[in-house]
N, CA and C atoms as a LAMMPS dump frame, in Angstrom:
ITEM: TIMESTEP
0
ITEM: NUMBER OF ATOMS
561
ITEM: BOX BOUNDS ff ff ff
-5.0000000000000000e+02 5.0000000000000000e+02
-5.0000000000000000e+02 5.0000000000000000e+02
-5.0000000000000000e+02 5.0000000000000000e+02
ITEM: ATOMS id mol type element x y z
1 1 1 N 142.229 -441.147 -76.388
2 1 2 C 143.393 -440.43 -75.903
3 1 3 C 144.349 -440.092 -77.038
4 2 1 N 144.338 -440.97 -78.285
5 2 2 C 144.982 -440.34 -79.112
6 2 3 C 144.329 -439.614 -80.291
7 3 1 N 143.27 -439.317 -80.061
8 3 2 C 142.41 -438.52 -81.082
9 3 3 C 143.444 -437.437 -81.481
10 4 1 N 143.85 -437.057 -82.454
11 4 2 C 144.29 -435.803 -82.822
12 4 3 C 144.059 -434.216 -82.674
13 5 1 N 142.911 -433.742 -81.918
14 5 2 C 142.166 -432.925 -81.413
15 5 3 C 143.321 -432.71 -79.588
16 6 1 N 143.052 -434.301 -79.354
17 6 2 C 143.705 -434.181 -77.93
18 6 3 C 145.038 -434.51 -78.327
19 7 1 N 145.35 -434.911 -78.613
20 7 2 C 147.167 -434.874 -78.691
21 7 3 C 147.841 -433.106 -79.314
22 8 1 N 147.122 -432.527 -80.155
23 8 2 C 147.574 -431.329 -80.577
24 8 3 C 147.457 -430.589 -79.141
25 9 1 N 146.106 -430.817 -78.321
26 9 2 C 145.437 -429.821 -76.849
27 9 3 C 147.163 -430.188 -76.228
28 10 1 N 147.433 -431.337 -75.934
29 10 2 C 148.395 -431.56 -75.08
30 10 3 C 149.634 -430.684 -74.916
31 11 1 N 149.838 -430.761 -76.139
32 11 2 C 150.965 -430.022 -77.315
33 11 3 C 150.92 -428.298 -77.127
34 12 1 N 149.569 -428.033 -76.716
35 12 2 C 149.499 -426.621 -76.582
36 12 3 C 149.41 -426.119 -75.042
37 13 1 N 149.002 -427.128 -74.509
38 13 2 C 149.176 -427.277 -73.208
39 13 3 C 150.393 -427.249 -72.266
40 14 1 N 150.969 -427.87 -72.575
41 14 2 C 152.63 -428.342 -72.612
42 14 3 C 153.549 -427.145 -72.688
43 15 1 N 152.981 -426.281 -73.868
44 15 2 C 153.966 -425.108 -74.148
45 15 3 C 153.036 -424.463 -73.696
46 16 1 N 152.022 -424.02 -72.979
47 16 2 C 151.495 -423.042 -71.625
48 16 3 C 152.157 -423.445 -70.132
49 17 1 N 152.844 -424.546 -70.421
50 17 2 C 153.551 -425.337 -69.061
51 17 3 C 152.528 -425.844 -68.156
52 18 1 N 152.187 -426.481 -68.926
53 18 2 C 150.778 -427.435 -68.74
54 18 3 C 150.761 -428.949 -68.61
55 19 1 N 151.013 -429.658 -67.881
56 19 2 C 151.722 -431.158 -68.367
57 19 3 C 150.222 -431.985 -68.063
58 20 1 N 150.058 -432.739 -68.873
59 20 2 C 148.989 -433.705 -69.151
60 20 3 C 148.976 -435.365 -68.821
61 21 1 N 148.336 -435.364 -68.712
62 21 2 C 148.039 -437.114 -68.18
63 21 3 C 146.871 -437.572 -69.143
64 22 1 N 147.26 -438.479 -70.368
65 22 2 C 146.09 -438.574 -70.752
66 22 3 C 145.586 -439.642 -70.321
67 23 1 N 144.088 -440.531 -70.799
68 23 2 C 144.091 -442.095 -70.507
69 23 3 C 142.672 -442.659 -71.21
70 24 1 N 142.494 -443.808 -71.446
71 24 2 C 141.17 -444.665 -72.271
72 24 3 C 140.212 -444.679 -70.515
73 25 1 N 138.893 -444.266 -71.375
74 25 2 C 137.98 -444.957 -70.507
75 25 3 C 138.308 -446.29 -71.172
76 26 1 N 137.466 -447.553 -70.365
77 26 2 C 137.439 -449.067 -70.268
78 26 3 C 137.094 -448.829 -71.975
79 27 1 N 135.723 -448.137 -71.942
80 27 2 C 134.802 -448.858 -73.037
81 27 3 C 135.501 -448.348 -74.948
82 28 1 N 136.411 -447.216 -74.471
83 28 2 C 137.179 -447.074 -75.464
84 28 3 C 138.507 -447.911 -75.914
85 29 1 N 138.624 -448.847 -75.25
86 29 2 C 140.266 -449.465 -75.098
87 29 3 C 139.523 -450.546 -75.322
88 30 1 N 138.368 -451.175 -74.918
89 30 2 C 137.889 -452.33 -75.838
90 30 3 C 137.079 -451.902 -76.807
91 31 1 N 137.273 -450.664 -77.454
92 31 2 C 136.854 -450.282 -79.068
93 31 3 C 135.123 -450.966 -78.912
94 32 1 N 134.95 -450.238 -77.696
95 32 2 C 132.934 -450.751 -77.643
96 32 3 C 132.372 -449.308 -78.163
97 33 1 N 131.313 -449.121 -78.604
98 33 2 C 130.629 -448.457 -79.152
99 33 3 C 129.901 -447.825 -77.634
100 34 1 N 129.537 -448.268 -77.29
101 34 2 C 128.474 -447.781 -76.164
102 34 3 C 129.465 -447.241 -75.152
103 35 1 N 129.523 -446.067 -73.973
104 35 2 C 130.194 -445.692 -73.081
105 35 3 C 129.877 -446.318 -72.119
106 36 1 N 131.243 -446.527 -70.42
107 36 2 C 131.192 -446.807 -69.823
108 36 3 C 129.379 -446.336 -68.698
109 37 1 N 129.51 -447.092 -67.779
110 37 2 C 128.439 -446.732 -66.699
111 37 3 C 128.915 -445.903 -66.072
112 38 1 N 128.371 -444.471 -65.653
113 38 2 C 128.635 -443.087 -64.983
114 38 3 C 129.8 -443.627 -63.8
115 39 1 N 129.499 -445.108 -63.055
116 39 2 C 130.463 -445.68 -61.759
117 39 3 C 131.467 -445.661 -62.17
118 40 1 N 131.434 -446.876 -64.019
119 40 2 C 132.876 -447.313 -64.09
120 40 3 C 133.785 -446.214 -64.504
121 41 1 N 132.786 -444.905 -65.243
122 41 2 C 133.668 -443.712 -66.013
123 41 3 C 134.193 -443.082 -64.52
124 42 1 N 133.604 -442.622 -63.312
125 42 2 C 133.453 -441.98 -62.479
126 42 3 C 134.843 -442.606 -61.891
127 43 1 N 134.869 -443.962 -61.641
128 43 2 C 136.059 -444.739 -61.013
129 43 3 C 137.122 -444.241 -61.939
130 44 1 N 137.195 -444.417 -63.267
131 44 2 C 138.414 -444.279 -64.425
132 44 3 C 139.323 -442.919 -64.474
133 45 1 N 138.205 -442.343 -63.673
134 45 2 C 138.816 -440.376 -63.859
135 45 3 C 139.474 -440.635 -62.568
136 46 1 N 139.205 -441.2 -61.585
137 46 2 C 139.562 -441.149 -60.168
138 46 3 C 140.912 -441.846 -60.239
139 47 1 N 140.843 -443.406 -60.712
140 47 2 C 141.84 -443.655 -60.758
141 47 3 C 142.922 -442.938 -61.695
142 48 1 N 142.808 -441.936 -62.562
143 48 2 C 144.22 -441.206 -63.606
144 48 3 C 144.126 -440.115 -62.621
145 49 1 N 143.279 -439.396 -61.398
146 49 2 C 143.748 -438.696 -60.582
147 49 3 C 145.084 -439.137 -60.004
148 50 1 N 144.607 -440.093 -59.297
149 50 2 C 145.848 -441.028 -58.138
150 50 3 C 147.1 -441.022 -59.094
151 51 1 N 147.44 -441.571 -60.48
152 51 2 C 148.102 -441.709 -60.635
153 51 3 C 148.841 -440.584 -61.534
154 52 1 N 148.323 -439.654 -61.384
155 52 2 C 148.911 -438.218 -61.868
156 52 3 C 149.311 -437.851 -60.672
157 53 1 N 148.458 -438.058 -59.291
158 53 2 C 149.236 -436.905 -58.132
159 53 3 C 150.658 -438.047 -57.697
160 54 1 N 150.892 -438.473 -58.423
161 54 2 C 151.797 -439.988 -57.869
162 54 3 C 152.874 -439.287 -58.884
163 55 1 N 152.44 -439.706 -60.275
164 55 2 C 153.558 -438.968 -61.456
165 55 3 C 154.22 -437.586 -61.327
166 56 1 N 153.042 -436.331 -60.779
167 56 2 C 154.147 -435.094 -60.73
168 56 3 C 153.524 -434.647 -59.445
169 57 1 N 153.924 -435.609 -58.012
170 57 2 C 153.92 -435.259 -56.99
171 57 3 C 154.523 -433.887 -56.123
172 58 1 N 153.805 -432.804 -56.004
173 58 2 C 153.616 -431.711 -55.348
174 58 3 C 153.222 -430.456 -56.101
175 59 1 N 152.968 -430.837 -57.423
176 59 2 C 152.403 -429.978 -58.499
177 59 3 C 151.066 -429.85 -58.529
178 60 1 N 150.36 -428.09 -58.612
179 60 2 C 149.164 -428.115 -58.351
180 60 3 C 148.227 -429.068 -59.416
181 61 1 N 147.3 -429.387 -59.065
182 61 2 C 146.754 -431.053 -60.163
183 61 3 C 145.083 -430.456 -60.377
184 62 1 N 145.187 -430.564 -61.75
185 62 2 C 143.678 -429.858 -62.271
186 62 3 C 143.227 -431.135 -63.049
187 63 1 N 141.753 -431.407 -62.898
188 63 2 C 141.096 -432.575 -63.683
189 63 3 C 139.865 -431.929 -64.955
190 64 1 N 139.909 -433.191 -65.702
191 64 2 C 138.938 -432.667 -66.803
192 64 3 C 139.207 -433.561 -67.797
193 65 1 N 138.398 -432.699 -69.245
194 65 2 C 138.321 -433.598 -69.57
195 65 3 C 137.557 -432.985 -71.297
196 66 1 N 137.829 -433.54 -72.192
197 66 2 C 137.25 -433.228 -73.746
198 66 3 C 135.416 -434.257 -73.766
199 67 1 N 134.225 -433.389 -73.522
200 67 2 C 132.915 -433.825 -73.535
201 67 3 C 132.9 -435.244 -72.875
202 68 1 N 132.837 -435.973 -72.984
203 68 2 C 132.074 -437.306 -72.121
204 68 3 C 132.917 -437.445 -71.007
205 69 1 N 134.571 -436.904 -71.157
206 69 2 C 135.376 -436.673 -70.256
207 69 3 C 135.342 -435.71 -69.207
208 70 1 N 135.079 -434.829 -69.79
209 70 2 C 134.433 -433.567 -69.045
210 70 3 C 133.336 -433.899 -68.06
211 71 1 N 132.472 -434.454 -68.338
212 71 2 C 131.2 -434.794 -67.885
213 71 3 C 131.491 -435.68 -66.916
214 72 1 N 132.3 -436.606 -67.2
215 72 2 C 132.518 -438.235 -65.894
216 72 3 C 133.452 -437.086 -64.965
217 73 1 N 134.636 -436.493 -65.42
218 73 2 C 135.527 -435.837 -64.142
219 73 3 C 134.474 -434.854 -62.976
220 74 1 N 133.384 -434.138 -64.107
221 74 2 C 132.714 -432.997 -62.953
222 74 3 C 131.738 -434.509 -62.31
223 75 1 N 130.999 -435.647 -62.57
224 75 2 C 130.66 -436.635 -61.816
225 75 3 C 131.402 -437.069 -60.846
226 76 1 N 132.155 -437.063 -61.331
227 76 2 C 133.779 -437.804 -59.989
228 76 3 C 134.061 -436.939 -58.968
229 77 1 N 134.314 -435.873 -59.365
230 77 2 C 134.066 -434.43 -58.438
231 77 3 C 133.396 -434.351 -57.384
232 78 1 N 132.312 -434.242 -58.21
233 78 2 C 130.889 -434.277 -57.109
234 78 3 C 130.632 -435.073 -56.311
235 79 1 N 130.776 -436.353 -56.513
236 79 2 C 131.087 -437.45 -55.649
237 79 3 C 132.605 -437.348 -54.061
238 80 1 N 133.097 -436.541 -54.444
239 80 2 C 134.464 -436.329 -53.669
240 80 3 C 135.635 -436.985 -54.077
241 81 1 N 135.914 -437.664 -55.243
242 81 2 C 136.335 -438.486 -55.662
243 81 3 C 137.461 -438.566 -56.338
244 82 1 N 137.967 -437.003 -56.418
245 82 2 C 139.327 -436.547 -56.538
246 82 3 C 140.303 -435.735 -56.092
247 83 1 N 140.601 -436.235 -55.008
248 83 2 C 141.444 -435.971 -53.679
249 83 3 C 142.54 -434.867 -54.492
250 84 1 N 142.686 -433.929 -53.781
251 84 2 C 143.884 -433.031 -54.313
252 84 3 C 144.05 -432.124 -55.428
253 85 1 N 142.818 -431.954 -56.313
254 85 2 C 142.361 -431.508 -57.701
255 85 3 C 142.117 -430.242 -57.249
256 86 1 N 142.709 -429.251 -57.545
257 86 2 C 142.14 -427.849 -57.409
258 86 3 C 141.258 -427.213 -58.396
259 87 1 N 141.238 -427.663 -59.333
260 87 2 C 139.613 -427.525 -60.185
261 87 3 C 140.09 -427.778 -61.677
262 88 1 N 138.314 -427.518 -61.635
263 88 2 C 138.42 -428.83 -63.374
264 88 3 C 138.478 -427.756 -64.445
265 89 1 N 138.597 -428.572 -65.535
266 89 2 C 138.51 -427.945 -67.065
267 89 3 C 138.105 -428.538 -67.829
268 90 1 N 136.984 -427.897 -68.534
269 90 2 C 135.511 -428.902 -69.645
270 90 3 C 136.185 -428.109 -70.933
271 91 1 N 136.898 -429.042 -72.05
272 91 2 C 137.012 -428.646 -73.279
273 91 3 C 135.973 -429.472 -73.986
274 92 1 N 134.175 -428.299 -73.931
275 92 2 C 133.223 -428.9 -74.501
276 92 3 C 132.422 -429.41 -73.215
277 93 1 N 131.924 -429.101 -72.278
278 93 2 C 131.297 -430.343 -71.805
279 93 3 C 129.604 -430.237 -72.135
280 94 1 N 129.801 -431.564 -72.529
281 94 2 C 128.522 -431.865 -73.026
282 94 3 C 127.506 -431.731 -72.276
283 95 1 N 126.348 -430.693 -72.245
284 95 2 C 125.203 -430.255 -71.62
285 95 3 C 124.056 -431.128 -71.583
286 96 1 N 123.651 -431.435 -73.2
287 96 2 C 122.733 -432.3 -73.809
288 96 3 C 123.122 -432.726 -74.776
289 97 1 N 122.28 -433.701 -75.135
290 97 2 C 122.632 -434.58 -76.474
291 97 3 C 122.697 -433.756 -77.499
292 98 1 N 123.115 -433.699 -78.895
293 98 2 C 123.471 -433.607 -80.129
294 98 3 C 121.619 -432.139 -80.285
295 99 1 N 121.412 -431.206 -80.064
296 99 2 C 120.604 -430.6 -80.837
297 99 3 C 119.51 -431.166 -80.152
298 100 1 N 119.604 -431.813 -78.846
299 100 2 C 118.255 -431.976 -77.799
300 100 3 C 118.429 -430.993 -76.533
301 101 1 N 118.434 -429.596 -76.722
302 101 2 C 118.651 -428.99 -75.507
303 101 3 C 117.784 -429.674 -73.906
304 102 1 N 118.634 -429.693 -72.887
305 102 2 C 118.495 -429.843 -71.602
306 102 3 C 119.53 -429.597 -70.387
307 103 1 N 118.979 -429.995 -69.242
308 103 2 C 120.003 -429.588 -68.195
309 103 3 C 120.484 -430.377 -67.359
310 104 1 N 119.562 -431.323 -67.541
311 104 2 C 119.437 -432.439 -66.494
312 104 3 C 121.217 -433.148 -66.284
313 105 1 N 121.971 -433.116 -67.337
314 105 2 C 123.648 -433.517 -67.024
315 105 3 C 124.066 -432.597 -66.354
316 106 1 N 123.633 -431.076 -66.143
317 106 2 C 124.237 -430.395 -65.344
318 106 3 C 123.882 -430.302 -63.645
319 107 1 N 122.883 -431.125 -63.329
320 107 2 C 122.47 -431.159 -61.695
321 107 3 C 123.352 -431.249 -60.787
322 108 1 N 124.322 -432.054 -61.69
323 108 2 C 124.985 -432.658 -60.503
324 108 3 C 126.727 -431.229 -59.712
325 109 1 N 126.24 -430.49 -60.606
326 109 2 C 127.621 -429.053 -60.822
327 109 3 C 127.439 -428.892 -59.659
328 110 1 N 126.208 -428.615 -59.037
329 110 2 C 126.444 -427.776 -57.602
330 110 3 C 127.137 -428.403 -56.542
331 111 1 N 127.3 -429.837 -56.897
332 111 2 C 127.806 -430.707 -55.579
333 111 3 C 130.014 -430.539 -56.142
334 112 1 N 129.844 -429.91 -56.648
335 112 2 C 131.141 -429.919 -57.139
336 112 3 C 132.102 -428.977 -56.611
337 113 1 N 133.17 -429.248 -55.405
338 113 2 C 133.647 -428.835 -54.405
339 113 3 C 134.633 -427.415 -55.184
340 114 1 N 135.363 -428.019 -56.559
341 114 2 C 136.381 -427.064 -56.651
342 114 3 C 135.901 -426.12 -57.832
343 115 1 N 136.722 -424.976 -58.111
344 115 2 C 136.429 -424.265 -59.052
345 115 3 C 136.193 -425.062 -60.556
346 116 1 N 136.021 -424.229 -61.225
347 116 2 C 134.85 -425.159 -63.03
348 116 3 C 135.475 -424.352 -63.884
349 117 1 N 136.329 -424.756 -64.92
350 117 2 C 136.186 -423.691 -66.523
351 117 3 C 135.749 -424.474 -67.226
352 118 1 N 134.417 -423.537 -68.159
353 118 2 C 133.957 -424.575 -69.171
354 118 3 C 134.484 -423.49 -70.238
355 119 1 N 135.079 -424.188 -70.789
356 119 2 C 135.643 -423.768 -72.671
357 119 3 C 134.193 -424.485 -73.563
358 120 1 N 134.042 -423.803 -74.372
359 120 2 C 132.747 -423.685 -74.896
360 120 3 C 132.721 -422.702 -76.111
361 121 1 N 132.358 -423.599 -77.055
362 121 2 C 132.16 -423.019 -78.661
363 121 3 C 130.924 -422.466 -78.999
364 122 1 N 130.375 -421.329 -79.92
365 122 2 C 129.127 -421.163 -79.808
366 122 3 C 128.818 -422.002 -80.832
367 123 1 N 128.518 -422.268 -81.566
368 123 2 C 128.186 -423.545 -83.118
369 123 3 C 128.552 -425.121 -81.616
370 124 1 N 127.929 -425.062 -80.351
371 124 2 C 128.352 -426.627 -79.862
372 124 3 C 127.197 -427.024 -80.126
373 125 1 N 126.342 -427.776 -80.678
374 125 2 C 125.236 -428.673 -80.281
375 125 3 C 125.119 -429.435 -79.243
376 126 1 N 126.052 -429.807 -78.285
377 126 2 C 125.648 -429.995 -77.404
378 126 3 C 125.69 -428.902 -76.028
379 127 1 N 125.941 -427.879 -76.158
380 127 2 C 126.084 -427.021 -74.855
381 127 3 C 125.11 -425.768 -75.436
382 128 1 N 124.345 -425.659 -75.597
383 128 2 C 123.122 -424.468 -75.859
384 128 3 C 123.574 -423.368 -75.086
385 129 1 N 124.502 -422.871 -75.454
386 129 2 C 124.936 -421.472 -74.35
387 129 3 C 123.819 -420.356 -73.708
388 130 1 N 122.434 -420.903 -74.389
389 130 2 C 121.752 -420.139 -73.692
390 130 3 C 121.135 -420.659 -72.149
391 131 1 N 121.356 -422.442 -72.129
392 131 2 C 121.179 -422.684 -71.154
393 131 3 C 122.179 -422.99 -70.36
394 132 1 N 123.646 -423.019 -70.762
395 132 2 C 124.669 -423.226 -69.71
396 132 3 C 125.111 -421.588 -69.114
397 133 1 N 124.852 -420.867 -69.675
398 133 2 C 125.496 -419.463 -68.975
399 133 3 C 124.883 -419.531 -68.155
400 134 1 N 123.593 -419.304 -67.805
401 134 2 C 122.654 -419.311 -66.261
402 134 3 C 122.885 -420.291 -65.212
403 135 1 N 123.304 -421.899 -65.647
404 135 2 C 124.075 -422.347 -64.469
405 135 3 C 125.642 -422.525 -64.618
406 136 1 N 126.491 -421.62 -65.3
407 136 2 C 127.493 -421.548 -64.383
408 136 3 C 127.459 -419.78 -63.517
409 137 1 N 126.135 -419.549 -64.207
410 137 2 C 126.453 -418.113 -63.465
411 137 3 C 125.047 -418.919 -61.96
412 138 1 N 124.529 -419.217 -61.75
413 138 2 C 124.18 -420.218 -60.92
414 138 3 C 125.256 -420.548 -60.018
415 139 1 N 126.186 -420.952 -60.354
416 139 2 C 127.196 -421.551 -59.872
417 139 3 C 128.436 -420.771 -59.047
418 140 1 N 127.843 -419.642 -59.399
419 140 2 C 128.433 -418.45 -58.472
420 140 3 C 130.479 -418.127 -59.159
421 141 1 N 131.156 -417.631 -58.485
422 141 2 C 132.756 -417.42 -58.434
423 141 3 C 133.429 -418.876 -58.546
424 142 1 N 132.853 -419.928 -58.547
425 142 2 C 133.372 -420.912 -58.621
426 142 3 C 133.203 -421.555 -60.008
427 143 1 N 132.331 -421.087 -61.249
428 143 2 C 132.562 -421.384 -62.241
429 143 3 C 132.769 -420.047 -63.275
430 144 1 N 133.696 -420.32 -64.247
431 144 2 C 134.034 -419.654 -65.408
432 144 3 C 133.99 -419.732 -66.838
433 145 1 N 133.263 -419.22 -67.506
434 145 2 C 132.579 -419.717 -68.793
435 145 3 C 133.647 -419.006 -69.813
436 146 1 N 134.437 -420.061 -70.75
437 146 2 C 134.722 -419.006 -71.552
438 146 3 C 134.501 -419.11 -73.129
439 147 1 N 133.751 -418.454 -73.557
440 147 2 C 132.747 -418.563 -74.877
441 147 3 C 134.255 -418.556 -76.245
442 148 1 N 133.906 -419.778 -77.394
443 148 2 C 134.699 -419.966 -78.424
444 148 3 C 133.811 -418.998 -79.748
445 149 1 N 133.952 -418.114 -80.095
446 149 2 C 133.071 -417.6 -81.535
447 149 3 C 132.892 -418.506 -82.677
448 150 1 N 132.433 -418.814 -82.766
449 150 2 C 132.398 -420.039 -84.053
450 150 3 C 132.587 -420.969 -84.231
451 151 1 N 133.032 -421.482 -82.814
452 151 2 C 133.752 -423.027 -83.025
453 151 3 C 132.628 -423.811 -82.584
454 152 1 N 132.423 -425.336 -82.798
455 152 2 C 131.869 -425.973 -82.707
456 152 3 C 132.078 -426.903 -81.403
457 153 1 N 131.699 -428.805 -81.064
458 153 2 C 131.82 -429.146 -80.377
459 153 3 C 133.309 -429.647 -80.285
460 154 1 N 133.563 -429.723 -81.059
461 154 2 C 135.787 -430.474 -81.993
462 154 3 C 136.3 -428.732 -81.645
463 155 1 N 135.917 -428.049 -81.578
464 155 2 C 136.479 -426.874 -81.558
465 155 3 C 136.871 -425.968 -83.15
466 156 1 N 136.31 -426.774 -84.136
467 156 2 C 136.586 -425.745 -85.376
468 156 3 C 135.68 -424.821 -85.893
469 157 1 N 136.254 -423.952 -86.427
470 157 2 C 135.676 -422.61 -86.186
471 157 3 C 135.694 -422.364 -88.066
472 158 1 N 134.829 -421.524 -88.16
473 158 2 C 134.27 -420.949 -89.443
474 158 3 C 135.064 -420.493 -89.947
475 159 1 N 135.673 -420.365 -91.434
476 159 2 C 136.649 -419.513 -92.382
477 159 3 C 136.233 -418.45 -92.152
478 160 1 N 134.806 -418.036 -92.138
479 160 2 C 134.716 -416.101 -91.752
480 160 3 C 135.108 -416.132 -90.821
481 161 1 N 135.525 -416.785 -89.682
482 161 2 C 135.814 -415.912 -88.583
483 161 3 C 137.087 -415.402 -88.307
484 162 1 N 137.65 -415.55 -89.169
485 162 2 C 139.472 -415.501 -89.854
486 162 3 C 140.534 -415.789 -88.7
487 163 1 N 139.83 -416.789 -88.539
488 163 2 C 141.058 -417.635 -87.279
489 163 3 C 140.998 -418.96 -87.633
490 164 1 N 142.122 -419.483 -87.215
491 164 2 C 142.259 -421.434 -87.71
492 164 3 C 141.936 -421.836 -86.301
493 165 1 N 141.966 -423.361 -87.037
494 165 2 C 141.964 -423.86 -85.711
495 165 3 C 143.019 -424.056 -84.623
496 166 1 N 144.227 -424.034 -85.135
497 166 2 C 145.673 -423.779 -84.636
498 166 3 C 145.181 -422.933 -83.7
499 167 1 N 144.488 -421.889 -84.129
500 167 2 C 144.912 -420.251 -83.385
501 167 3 C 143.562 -420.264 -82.103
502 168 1 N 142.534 -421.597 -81.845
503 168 2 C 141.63 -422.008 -81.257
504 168 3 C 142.494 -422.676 -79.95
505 169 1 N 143.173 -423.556 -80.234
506 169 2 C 143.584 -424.759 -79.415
507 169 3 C 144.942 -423.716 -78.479
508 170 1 N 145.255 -422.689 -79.314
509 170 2 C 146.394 -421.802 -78.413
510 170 3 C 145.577 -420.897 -77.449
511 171 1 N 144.512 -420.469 -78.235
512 171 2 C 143.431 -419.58 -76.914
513 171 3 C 142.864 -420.523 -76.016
514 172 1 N 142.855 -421.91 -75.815
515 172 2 C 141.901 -422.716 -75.229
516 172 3 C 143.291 -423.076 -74.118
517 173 1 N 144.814 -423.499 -74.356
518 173 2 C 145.399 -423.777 -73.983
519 173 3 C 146.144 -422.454 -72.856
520 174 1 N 146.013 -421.012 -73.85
521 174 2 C 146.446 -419.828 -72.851
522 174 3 C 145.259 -419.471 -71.699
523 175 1 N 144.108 -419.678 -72.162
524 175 2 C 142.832 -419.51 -71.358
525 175 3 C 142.972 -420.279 -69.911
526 176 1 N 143.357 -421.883 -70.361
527 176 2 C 143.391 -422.595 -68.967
528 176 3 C 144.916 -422.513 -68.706
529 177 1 N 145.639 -422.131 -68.758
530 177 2 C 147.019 -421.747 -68.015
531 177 3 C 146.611 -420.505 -67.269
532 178 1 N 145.809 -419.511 -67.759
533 178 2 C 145.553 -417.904 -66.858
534 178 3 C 144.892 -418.26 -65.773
535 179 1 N 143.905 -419.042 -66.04
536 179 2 C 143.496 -419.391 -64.939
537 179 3 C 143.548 -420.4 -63.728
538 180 1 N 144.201 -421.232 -64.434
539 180 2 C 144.943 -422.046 -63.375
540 180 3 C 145.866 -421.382 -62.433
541 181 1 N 146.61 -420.409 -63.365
542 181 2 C 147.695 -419.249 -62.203
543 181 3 C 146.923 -418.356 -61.145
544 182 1 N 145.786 -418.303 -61.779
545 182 2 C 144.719 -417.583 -60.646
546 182 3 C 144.612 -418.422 -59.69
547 183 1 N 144.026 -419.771 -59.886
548 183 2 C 143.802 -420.403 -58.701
549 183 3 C 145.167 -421.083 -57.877
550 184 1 N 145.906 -420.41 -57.727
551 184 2 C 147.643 -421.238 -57.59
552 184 3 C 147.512 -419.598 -56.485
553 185 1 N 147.443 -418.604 -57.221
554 185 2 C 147.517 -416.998 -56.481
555 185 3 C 146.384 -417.11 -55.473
556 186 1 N 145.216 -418.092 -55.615
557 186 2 C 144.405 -417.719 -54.34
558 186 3 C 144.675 -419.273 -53.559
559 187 1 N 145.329 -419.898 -53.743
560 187 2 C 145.872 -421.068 -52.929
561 187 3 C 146.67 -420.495 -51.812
């Protein structure tokens, strides 16, 4: 939660009028190497739901999450497991492992009640954009893909592509404010 990647997101978030809830899975707060079990991550997203719709009670409430985060919130989802969430946001979500393309982390999308933005770099090794575009376009009006040029899975992007990363984390942060106002206009 305090990675510098996510504290800057917050920061850009914040000034899209974006307010954030961050929080440790278990297995990061006891500095374990190995990640939680899909239950205990699945429970951890559920419980910083509850206590976000508690903190800015009557404000529309979007879940998600930066890759392994991403991945446990659309699990939690799917499960029903976050009461009041009008839809998620994947900065990165991890498809497959590191340069092992697959799909099998994505099965579980279709059981996933609310709308989906996946923010997505093309340089991700873990999101093969050739196999995530087909299931969120699979996934019908309820998911939205929006492709990073050069950026990677951290979100940094190539000196040719003559943008910083500053100027990444403000398109990633204006991207999910536009569309969050969309889903607020069809509420």
């Amino acid at each position: 939660m305090t990675h510098p990647f996510l504290e800057k997101l917050a920061r850009e978030l914040a000034d899209a009028e974006i307010a954030t809830l961050r929080y440790q899975f278990p297995y990061m707060e006891q500095r374990r190497r190995v990640p939680d079990s899909p239950a205990v991550a699945a429970a951890t997203v559920a419980a910083a739901v509850r206590i976000a719709a508690k903190a800015a009670a009557g404000l529309p409430l979007l879940a998600g999450g930066k890759s392994f985060g991403a991945r446990m919130s659309s699990q939690a989802a799917s499960q029903q497991r976050l009461e009041g969430v009008r839809g998620l946001v994947f900065f990165g979500f991890p498809l497959h492992p590191p340069n092992k393309p697959g799909t099998k982390r994505a099965e579980h999308l279709a059981k996933v009640p609310m709308p989906m933005l996946f923010l997505q770099g093309t340089r991700d090794t873990l999101a093969d954009l050739s196999l995530l575009r087909p299931i969120c376009s699979s996934l019908g009006s309820g998911a939205k893909l929006h492709v990073i040029g050069t950026a990677d899975h951290s979100f940094h992007v190539l000196k040719s592509s003559g943008r910083t990363d500053a100027d990444v984390l403000h398109e990633l942060a204006c991207t999910t404010a536009s569309w969050a106002e969309k889903l607020e206009i069809a509420a």
